[in-house]
C-alpha positions as CSV (number, residue, x, y, z in Angstrom):
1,X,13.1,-10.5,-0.4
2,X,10.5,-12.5,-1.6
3,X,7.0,-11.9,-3.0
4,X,3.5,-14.0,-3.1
5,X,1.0,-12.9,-5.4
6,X,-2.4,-12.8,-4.5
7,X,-5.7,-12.5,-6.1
8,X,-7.5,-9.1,-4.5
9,X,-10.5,-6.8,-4.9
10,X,-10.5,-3.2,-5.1
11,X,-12.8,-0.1,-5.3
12,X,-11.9,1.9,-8.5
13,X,-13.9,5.5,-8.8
14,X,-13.9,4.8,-12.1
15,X,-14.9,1.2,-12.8
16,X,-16.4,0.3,-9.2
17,X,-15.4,-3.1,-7.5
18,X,-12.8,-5.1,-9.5
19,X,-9.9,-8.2,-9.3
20,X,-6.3,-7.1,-9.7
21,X,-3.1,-9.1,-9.2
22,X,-1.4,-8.0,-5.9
23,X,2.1,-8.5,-4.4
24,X,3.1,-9.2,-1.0
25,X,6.0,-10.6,1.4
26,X,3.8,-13.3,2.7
27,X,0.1,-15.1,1.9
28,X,-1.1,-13.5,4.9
29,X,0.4,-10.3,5.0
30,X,-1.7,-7.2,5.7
31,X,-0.3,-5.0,3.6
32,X,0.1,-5.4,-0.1
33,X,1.3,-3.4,-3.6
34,X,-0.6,-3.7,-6.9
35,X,-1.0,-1.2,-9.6
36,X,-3.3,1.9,-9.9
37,X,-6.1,0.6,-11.7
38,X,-6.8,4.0,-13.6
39,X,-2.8,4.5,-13.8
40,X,-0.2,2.9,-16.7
41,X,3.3,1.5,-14.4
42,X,1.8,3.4,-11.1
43,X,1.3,1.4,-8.1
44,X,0.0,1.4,-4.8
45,X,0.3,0.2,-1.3
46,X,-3.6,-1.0,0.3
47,X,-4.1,-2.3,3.6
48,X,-5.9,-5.6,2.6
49,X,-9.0,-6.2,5.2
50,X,-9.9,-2.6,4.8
51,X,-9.3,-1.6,1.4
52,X,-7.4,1.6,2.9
53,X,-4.6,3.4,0.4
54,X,-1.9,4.0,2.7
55,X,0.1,6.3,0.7
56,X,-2.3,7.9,-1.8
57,X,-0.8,10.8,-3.1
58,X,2.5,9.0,-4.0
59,X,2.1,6.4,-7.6
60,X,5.8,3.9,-6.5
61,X,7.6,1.2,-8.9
62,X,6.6,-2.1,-8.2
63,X,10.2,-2.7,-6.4
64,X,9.6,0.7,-4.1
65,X,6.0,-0.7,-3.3
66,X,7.3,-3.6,-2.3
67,X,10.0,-2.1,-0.5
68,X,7.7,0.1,1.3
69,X,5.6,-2.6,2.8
70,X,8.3,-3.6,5.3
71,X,8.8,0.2,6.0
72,X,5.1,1.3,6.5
73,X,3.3,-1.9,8.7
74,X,4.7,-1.5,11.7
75,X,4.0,2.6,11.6
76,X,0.1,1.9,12.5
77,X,-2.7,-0.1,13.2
78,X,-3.7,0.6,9.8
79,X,-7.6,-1.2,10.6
80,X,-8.0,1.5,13.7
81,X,-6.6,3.8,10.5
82,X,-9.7,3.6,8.2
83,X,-12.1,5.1,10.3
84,X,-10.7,7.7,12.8
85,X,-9.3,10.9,11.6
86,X,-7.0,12.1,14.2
87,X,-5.2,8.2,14.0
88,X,-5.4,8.5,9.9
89,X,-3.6,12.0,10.0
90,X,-1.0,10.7,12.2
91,X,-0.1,7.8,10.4
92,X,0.0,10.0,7.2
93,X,2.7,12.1,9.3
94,X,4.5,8.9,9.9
95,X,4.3,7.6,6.4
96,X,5.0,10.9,4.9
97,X,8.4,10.8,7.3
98,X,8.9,7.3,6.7
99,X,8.9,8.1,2.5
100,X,11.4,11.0,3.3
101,X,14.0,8.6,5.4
102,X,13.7,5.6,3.2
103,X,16.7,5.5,0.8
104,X,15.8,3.1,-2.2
105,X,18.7,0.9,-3.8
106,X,18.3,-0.7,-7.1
107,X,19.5,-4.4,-7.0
């Protein structure tokens, strides 16, 4: 499939507000990788408008986080996500499932 990199801003505990580089399917996509800004090779999956980690105890490849894009956005309304518990727990569930399931292939 293809990606679209895209200029972002995160929230880093460590070094506050910053730019990285992030990968998506589409220039409009919700949901897009980059890596761990504290982390060498680690990355991430972030729900863009709200800045919300959706799989943050797992550090992916690039090629599983991009993968996994396609797999997790259609498991929640990840804005609804950020700020309820009981909906955040349950799309952990779904993601946590979702990670078990998914069988990764190398091209």
């Amino acid at each position: 499939m293809d990606e679209v990199e895209l200029a972002i801003h995160i929230n880093s505990r460590t070094v506050g507000k910053r730019p990285v580089t992030a990968w998506a399917r589409t220039k409009d996509a919700l949901l897009v990788c980059h890596p761990i800004v504290d982390e060498t090779d680690a990355w991430t999956i972030t729900h863009r408008p709200t800045g919300l980690r959706i799989d943050p105890s797992r550090a992916l490849s690039k090629k599983e986080a991009l993968a996994l894009i396609d797999v997790y956005a259609p498991l929640a309304d990840w804005a609804a996500v950020k700020d309820d518990l009981e909906l955040r727990a349950a799309a952990r569930e779904a993601v946590e499932h979702a990670y078990e399931q998914f069988s990764f292939v190398e091209e």
